[in-house]
C-alpha positions in Angstrom: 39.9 -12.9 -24.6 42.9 -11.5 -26.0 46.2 -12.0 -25.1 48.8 -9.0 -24.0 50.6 -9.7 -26.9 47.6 -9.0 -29.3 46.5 -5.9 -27.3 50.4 -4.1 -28.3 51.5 -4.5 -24.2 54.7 -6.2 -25.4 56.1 -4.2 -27.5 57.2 -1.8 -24.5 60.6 -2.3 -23.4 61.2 -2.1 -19.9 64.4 -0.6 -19.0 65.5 2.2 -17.4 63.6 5.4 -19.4 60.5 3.3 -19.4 60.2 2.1 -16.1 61.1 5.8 -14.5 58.6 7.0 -16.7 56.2 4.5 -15.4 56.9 5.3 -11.8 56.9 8.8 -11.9 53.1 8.7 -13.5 51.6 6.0 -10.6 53.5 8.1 -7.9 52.0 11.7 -9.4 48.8 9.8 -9.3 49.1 8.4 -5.8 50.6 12.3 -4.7 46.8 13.6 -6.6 45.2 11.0 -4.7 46.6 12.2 -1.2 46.1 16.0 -2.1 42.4 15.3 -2.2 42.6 13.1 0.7 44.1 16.0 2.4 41.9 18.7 1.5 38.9 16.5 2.2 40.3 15.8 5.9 40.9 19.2 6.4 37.9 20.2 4.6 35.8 18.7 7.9 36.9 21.2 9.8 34.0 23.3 8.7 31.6 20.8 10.1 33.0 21.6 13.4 35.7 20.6 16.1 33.8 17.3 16.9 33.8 16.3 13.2 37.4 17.2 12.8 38.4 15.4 16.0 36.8 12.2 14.5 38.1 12.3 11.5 42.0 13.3 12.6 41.2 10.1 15.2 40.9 8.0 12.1 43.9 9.4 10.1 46.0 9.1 13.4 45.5 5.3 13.5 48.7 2.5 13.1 47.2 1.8 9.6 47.3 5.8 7.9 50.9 5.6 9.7 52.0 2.7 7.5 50.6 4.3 4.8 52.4 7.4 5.2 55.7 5.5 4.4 54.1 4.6 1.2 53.3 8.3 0.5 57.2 9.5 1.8 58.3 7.2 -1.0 56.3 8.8 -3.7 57.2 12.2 -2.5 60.8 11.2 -2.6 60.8 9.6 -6.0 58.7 11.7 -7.4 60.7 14.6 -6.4 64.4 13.0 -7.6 62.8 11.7 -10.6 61.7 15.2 -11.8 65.1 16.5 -11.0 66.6 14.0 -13.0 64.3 14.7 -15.8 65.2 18.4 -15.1 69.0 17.3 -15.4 68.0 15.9 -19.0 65.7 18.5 -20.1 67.8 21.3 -19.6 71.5 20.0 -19.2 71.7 17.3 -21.6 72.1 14.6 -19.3 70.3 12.3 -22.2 73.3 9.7 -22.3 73.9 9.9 -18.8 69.9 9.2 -18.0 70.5 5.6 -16.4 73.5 6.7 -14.2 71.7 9.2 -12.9 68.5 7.4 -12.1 70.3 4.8 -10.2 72.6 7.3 -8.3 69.0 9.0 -7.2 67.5 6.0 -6.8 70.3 5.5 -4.2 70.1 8.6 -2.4 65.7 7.7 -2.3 66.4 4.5 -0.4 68.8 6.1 1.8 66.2 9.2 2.6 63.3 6.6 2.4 64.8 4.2 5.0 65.5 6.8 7.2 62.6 8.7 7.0 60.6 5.6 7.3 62.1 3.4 9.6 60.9 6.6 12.2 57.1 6.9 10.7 57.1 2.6 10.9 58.8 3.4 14.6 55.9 5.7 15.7 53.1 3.5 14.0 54.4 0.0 16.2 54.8 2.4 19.3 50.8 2.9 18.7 50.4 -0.7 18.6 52.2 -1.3 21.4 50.3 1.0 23.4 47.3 -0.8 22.0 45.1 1.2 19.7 43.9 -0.5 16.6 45.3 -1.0 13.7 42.3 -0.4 11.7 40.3 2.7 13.0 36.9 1.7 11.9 
């Protein structure tokens, strides 16, 4: 089997550029992911009410609610990344790229924390008042 290093992985550098680059593409993919999630949930409302009553039952569970902090955080990174890029593209921001990400990066926790801390608050009040974690 061949190694990373015969397969050209290594010769990426991972610093700053790279790894927002990186990021942005797996959150884009997660936020393509959740749009056809989305449509498809809402999509059962043309089965009926009783189909779209069960299926909203299983999104509502503890377990979509901790996953909804997941999908906050690619909303928000994907969204500073791109106006970061945006910064770069159009106001030649190149040199000041790494400054940038990390001051966005900051502002992403801050917002991500936040926004969070009250979706994780709402999914361990469901616990608490008992229903499943997993809906199935």
């Amino acid at each position: 089997m061949p190694s990373l290093r015969t397969r050209g992985f290594t010769h990426y550098r991972w610093q700053t550029g790279m790894t927002a680059w990186m990021l942005h593409r797996l959150t884009g993919l997660a936020l393509v992911f959740y749009i056809t999630l989305h449509i498809w949930v809402v999509s059962s409302l043309q089965l009926g009410p009783e189909t779209f009553e069960a299926t909203m039952a299983v999104v509502s569970a503890p377990l979509f609610r901790f996953l909804e902090v997941g999908l906050l955080f690619c909303v928000i990174y994907h969204a500073l990344n791109g106006i970061r890029l945006i910064a770069i593209d159009f106001f030649g921001a190149t040199e000041k790229h790494a400054p940038l990400f990390y001051g966005l990066m900051a502002v992403g926790a801050i917002l991500w924390i936040w926004g969070g801390g009250t979706m994780v608050g709402h999914a361990l009040h469901q616990l608490h008042a008992g229903e499943p974690f997993f809906p199935f």
